[in-house]
MARLUMLO-771936 format. One record per atom (N, C-alpha, C): x negated, y negated, z negated; residue number from 1; residue in three letters. Coordinates in pm, 1 decimal. Layout:
N
R         c1         c2         c3     i    aa
R          X          Y          Z   NUM   Ala
...
***
This chain:
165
R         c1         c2         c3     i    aa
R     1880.9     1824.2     6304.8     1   Unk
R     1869.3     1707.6     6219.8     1   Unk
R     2007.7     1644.7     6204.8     1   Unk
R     2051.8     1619.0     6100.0     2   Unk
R     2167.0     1562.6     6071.7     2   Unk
R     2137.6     1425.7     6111.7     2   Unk
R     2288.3     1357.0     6152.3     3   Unk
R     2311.1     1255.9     6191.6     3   Unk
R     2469.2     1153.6     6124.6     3   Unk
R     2447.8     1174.9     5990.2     4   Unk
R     2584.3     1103.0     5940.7     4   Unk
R     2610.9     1010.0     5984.4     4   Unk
R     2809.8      979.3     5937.8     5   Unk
R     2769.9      824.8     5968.4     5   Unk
R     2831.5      794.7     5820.7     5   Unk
R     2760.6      687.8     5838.6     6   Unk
R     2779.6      602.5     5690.5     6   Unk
R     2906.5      532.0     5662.0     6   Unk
R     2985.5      565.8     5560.4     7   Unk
R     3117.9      476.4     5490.7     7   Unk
R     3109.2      412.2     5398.7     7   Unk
R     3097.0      318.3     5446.6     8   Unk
R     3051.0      228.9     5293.3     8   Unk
R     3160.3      135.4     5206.8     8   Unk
R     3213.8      155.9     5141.0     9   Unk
R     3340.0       96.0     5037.0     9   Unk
R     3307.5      -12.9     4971.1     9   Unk
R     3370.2      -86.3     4961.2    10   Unk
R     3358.1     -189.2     4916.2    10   Unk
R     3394.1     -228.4     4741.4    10   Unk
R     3543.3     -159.7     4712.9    11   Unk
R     3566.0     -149.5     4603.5    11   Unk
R     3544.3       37.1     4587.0    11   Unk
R     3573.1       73.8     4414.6    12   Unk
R     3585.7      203.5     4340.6    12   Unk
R     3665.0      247.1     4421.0    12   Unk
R     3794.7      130.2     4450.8    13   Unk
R     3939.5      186.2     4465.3    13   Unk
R     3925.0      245.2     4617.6    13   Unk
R     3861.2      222.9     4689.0    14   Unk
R     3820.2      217.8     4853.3    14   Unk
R     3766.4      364.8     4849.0    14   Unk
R     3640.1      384.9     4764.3    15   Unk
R     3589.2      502.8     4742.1    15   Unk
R     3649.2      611.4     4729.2    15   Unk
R     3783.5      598.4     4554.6    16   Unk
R     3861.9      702.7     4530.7    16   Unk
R     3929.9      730.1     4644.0    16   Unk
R     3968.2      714.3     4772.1    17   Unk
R     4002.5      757.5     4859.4    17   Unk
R     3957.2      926.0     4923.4    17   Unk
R     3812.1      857.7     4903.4    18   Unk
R     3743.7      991.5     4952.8    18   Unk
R     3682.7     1080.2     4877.2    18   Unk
R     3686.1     1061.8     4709.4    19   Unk
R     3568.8     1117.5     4596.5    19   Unk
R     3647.8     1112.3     4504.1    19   Unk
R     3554.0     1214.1     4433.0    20   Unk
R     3606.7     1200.2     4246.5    20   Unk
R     3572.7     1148.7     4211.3    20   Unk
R     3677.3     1116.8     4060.2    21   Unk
R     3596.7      956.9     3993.6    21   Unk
R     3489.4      994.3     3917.8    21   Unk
R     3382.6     1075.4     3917.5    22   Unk
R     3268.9     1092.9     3854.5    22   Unk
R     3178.9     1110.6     3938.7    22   Unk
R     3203.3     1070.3     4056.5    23   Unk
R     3073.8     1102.4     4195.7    23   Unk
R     3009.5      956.4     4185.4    23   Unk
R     2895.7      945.3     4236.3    24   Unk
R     2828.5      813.9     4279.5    24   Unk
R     2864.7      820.3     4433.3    24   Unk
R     2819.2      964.1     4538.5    25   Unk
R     2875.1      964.6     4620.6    25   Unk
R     2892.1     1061.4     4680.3    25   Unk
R     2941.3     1054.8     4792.0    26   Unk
R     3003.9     1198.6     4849.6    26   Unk
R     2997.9     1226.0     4991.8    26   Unk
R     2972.7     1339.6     5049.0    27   Unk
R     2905.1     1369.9     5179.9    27   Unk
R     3096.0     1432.5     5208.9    27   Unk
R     3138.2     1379.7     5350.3    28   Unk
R     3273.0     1454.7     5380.3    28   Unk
R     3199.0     1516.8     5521.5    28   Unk
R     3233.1     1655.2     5549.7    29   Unk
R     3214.8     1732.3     5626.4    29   Unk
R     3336.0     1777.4     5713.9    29   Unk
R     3333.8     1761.3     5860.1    30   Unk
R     3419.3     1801.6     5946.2    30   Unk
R     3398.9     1908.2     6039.7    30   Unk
R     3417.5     1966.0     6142.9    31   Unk
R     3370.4     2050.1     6261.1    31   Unk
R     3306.1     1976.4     6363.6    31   Unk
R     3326.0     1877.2     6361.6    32   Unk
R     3261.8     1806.9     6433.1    32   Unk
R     3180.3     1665.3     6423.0    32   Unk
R     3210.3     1616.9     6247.0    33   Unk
R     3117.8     1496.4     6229.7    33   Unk
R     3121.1     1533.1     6058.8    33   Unk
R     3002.6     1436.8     6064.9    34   Unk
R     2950.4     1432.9     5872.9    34   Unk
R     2948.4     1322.4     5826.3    34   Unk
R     3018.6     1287.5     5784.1    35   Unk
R     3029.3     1143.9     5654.7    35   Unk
R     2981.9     1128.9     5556.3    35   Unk
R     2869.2     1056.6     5519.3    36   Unk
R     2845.9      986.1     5369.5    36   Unk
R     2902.0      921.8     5330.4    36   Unk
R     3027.0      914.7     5240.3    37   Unk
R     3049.3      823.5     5196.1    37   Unk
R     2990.6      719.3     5068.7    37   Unk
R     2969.3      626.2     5029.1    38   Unk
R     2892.7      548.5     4946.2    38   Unk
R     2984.9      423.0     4918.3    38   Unk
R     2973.9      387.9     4783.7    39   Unk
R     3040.4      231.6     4723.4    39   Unk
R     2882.7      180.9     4617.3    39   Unk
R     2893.3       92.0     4581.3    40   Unk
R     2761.4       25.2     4480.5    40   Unk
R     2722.2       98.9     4380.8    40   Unk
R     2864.0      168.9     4328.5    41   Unk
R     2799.6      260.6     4242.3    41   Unk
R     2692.7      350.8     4291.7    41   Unk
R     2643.1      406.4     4402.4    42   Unk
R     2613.9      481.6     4444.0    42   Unk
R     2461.1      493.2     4562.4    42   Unk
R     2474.7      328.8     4567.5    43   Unk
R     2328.6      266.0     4609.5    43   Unk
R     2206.6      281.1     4559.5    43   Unk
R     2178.0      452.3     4548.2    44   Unk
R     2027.0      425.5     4503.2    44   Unk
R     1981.1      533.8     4566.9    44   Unk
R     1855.3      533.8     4577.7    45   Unk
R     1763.9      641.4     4670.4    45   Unk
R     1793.3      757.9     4637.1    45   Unk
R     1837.1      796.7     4506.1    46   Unk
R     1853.8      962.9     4453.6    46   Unk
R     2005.2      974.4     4520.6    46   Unk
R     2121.1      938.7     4557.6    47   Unk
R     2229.1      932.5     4579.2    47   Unk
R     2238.6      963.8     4712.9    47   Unk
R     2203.7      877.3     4774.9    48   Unk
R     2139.4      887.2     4912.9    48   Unk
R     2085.6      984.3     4973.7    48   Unk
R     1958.8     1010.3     4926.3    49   Unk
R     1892.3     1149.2     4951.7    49   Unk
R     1983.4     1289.2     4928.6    49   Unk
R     2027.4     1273.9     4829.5    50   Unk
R     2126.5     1388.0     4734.8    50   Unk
R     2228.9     1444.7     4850.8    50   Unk
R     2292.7     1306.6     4887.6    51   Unk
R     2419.7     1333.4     5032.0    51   Unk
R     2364.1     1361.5     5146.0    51   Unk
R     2232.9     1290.2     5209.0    52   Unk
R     2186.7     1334.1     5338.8    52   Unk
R     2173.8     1495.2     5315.2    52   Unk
R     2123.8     1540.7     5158.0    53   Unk
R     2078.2     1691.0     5183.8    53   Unk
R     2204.2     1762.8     5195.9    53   Unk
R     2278.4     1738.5     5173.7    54   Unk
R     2398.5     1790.9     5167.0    54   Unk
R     2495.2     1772.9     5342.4    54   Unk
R     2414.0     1671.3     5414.5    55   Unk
R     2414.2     1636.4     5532.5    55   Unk
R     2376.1     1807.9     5640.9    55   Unk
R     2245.4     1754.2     5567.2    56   Unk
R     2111.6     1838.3     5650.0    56   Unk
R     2151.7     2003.8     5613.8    56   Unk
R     2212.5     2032.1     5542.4    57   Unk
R     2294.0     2194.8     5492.3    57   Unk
R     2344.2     2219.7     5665.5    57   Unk
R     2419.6     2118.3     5648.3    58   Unk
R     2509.9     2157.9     5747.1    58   Unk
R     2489.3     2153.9     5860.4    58   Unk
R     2385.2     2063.3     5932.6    59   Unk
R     2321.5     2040.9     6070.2    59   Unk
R     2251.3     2168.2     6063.0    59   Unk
R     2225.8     2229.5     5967.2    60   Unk
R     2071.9     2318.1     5923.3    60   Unk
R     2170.9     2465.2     6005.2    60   Unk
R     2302.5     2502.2     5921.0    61   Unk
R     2367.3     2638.2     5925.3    61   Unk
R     2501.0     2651.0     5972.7    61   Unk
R     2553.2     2493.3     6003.5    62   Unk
R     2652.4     2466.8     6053.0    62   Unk
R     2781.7     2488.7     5971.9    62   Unk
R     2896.9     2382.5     6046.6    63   Unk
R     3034.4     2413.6     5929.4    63   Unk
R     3084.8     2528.3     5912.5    63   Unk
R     3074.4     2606.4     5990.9    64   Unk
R     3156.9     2700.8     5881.7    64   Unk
R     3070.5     2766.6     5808.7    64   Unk
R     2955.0     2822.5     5864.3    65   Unk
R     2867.0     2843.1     5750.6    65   Unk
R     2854.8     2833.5     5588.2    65   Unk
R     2831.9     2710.4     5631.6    66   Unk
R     2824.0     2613.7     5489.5    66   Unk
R     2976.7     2559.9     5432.2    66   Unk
R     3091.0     2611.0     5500.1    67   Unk
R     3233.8     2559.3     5384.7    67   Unk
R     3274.7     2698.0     5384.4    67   Unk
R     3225.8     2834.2     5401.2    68   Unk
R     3304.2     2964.0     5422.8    68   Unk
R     3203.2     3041.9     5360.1    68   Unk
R     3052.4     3027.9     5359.8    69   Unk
R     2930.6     3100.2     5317.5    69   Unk
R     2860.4     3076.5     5191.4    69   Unk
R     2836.5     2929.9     5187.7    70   Unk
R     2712.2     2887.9     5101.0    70   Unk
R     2834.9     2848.5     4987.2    70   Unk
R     2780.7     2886.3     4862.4    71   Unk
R     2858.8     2864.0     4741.6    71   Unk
R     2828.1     2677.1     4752.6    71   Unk
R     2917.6     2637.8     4670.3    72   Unk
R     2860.9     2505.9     4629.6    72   Unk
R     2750.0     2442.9     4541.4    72   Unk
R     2787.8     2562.0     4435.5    73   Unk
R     2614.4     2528.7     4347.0    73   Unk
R     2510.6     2537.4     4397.5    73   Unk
R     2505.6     2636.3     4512.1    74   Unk
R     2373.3     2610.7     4578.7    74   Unk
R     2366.4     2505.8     4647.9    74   Unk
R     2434.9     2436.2     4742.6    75   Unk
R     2461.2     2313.7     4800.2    75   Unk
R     2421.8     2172.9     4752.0    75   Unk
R     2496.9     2238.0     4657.1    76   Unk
R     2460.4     2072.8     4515.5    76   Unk
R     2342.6     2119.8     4468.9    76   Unk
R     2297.3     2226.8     4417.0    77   Unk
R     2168.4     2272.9     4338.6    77   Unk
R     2029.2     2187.1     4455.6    77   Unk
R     2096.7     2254.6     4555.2    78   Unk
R     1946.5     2231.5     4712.8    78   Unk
R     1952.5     2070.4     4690.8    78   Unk
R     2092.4     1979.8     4720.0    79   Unk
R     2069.0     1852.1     4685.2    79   Unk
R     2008.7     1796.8     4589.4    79   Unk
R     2066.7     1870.5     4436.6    80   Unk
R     1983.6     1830.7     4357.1    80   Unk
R     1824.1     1769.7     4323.7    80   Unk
R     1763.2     1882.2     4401.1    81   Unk
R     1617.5     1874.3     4399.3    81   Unk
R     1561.0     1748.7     4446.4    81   Unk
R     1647.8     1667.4     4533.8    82   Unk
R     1605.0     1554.9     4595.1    82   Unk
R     1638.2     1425.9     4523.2    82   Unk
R     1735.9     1455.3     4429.6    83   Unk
R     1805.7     1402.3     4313.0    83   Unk
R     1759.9     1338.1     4177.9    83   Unk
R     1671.6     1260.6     4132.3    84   Unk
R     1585.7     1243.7     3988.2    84   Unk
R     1631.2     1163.8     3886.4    84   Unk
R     1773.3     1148.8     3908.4    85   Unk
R     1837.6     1052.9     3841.7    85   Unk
R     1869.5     1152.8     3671.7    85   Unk
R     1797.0     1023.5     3590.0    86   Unk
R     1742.9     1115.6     3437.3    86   Unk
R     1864.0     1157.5     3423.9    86   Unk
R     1961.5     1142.9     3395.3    87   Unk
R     2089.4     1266.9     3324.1    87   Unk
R     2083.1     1391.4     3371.8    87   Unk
R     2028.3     1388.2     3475.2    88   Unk
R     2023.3     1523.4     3559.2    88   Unk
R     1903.2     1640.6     3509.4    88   Unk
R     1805.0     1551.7     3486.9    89   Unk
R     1668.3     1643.8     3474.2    89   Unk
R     1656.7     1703.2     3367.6    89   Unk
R     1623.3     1864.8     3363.8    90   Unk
R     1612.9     1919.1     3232.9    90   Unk
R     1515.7     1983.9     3296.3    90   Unk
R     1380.3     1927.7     3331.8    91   Unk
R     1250.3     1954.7     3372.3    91   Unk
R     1217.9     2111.9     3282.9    91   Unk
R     1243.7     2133.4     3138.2    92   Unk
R     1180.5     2242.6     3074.1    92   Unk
R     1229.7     2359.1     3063.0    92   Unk
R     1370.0     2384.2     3108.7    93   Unk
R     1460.9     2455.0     3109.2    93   Unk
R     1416.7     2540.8     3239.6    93   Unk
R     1384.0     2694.1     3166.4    94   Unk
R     1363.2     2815.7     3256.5    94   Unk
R     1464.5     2903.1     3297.9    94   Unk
R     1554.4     2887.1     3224.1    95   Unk
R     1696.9     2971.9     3184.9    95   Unk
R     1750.0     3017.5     3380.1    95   Unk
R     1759.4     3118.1     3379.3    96   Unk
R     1834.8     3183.3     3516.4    96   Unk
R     1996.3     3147.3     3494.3    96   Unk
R     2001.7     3069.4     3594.2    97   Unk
R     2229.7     3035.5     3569.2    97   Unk
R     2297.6     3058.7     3666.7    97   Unk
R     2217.6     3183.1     3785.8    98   Unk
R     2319.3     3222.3     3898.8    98   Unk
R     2429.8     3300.5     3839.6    98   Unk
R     2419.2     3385.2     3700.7    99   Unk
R     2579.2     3472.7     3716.5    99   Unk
R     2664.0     3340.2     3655.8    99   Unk
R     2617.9     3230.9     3548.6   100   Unk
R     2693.7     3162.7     3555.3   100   Unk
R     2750.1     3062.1     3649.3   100   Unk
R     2661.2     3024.6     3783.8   101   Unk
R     2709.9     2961.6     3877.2   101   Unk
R     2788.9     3030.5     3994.5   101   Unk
R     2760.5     3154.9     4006.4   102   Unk
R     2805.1     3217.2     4107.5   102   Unk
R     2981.0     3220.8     4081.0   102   Unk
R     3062.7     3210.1     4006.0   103   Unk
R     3208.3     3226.6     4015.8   103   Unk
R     3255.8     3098.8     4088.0   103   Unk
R     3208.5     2977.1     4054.9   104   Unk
R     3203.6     2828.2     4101.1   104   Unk
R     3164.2     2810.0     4221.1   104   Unk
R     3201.0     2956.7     4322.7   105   Unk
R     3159.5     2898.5     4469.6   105   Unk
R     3224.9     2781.1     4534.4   105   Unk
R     3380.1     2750.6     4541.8   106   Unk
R     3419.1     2665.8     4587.0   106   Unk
R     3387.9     2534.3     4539.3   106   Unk
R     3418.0     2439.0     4614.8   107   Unk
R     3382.9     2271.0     4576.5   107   Unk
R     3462.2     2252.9     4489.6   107   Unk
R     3590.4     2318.8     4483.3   108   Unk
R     3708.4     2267.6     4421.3   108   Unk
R     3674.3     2303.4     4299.6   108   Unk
R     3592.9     2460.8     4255.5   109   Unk
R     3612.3     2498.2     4101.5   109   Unk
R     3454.9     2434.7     4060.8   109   Unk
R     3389.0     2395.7     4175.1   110   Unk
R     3248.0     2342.1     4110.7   110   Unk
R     3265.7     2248.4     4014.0   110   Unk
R     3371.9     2134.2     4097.0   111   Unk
R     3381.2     2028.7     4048.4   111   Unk
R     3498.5     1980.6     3970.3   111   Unk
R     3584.8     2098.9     3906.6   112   Unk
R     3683.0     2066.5     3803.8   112   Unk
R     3612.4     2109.1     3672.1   112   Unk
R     3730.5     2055.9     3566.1   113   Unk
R     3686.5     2063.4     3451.5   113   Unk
R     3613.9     1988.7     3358.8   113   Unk
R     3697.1     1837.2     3416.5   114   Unk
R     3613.0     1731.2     3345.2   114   Unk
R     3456.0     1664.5     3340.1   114   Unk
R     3413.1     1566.6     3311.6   115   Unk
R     3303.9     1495.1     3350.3   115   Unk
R     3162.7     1625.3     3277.9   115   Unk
R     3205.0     1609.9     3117.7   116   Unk
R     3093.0     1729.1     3080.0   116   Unk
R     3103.2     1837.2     3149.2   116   Unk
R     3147.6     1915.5     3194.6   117   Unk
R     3192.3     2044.6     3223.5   117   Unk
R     3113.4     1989.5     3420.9   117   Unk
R     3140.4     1919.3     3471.0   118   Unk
R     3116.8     1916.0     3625.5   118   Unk
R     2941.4     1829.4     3602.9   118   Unk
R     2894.6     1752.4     3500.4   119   Unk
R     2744.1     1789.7     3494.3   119   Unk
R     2741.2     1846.8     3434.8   119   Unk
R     2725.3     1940.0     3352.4   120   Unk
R     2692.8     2079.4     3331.6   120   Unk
R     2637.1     2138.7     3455.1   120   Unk
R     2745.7     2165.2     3512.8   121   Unk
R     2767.9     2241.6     3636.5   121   Unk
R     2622.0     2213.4     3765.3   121   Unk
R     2614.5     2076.8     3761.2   122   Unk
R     2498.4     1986.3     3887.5   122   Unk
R     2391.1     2027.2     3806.0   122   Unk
R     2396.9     2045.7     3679.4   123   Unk
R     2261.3     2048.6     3620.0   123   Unk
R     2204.9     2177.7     3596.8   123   Unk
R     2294.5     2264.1     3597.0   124   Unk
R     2278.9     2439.6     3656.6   124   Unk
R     2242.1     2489.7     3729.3   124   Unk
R     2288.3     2395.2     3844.6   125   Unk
R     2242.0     2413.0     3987.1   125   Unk
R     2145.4     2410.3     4029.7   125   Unk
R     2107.6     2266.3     3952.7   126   Unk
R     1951.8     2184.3     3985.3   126   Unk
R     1846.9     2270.4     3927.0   126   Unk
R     1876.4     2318.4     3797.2   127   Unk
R     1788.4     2439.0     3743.3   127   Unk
R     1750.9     2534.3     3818.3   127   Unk
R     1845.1     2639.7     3854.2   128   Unk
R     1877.4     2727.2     3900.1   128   Unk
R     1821.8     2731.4     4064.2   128   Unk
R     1847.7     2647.4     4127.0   129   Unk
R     1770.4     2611.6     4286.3   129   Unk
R     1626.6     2601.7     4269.8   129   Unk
R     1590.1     2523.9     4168.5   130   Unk
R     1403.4     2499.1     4137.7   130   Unk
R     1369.6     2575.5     4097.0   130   Unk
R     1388.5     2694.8     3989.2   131   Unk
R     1368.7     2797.4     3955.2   131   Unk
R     1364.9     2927.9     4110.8   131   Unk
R     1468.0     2916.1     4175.4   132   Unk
R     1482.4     3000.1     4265.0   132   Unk
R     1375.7     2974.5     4372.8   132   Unk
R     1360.7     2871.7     4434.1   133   Unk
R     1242.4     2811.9     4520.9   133   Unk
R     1117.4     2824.3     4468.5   133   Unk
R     1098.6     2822.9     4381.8   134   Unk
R      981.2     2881.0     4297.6   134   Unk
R      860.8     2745.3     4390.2   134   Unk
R      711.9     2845.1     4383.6   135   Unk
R      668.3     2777.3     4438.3   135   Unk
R      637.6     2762.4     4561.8   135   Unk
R      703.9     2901.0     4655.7   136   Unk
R      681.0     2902.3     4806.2   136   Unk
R      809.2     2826.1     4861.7   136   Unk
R      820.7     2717.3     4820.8   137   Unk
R      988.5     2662.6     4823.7   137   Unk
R      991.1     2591.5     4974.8   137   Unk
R      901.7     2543.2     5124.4   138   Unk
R      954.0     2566.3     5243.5   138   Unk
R      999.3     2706.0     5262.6   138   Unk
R      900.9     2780.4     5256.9   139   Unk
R      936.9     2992.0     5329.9   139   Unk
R     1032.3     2996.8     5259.6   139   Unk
R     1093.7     3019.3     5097.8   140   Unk
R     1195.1     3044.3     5057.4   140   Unk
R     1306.5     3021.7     5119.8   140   Unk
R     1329.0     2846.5     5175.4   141   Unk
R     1456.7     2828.0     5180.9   141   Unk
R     1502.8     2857.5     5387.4   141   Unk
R     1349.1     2827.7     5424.3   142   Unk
R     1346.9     2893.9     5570.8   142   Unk
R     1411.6     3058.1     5576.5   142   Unk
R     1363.3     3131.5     5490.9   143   Unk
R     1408.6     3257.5     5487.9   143   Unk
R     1549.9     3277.2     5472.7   143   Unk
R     1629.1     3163.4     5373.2   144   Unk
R     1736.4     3215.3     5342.5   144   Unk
R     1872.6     3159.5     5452.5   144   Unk
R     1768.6     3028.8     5543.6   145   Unk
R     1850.1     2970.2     5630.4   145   Unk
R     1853.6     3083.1     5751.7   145   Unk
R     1764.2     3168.8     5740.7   146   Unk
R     1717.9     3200.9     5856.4   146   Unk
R     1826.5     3316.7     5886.8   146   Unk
R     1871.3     3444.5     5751.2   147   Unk
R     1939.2     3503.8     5687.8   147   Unk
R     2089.7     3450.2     5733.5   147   Unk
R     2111.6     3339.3     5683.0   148   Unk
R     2248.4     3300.7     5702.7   148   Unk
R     2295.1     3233.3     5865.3   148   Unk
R     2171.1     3225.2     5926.0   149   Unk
R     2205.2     3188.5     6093.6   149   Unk
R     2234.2     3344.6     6128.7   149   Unk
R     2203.9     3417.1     6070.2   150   Unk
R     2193.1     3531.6     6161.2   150   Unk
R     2338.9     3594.2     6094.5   150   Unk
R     2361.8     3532.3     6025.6   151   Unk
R     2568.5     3591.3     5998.5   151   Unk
R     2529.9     3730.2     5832.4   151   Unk
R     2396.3     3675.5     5772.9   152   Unk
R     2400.9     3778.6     5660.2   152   Unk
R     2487.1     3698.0     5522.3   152   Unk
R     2518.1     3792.2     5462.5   153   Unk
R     2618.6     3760.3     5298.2   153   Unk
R     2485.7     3627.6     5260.3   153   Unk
R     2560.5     3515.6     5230.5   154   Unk
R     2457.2     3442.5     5112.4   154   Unk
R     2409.8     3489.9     4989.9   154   Unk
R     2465.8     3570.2     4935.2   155   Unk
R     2429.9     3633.1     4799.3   155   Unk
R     2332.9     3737.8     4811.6   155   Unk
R     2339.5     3784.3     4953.8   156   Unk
R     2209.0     3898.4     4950.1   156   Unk
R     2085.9     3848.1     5005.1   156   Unk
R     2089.5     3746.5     5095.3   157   Unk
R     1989.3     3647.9     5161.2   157   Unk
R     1947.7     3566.1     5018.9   157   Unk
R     2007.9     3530.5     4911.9   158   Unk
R     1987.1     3469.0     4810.2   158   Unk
R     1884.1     3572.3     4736.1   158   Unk
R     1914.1     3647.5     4687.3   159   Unk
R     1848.2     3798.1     4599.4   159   Unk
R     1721.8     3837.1     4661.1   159   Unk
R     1733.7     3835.7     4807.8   160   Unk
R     1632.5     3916.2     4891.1   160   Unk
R     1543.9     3798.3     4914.0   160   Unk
R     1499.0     3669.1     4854.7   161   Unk
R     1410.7     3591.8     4858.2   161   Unk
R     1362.7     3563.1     4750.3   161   Unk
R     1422.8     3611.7     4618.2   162   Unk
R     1426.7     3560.1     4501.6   162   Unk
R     1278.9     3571.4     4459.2   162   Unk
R     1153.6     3514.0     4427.6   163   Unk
R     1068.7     3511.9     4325.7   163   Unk
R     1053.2     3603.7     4216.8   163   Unk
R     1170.6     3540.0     4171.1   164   Unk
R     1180.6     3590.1     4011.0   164   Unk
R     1199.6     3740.3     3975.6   164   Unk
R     1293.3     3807.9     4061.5   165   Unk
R     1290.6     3947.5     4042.2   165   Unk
R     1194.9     4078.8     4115.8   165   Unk
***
């Protein structure tokens, strides 16, 4: 069970310290502790939830795991789901976007490329994770945690649970 601790900013300017300027908020991950960071922008239950899951990744498979293994779209995608904030939701959208998410493993290329271009990106994810979880979505993601404790590729632990194919 994850155990963050909470940073809470007072101003934007306090925030940009630790985030991009298009985050509400941002989970910082160490080897040995996990930070939420949060400012007002960022005070709402979907935000919150969004970072603890992004918390709980990492209590779940541990740091290096999760900054050396797990792409980021899946990271953000898994957060997503906990996420309902309307810009995000494209509830009807069936479309498969792992070959387009899969080059965007790092945080760094997830999240460049400007505000359209980086939701795009969260909203790919968010697709793409709910689609993948299908409807056995505890066993799914148990399976794939289970996969990656045991030191297997994420991309084949990803495939080898998949629903869809």
């Amino acid at each position: 069970v994850a155990k963050p601790i909470i940073i809470y900013c007072r101003t934007k300017k306090q925030y940009l310290k630790y985030a991009n300027q298009n985050t509400a908020g941002t989970t910082w991950i160490t080897n040995s502790k996990t930070y939420l960071v949060l400012w007002k922008g960022g005070l709402t239950l979907d935000v919150i939830a969004h970072e603890l899951c992004n918390a709980e990744l990492t209590a779940r498979v541990g740091f290096m795991t999760r900054m050396f293994m797990v792409p980021a779209c899946f990271d953000e995608g898994l957060a997503m789901q906990l996420d309902n904030r309307s810009s995000f939701t494209w509830q009807t959208d069936t479309a498969t976007y792992y070959d387009y998410l899969k080059p965007l493993r790092g945080y760094k290329s997830f999240g460049e490329g400007g505000f359209k271009k980086v939701h795009l990106n969260y909203c790919f994810a968010r697709i793409e994770v709910a689609n993948w979880l299908g409807t056995g979505k505890e066993e799914t993601l148990q399976d794939l945690l289970k996969g990656l404790s045991q030191g297997k590729d994420f991309h084949q632990c990803y495939r080898s649970v998949d629903g869809r194919n």
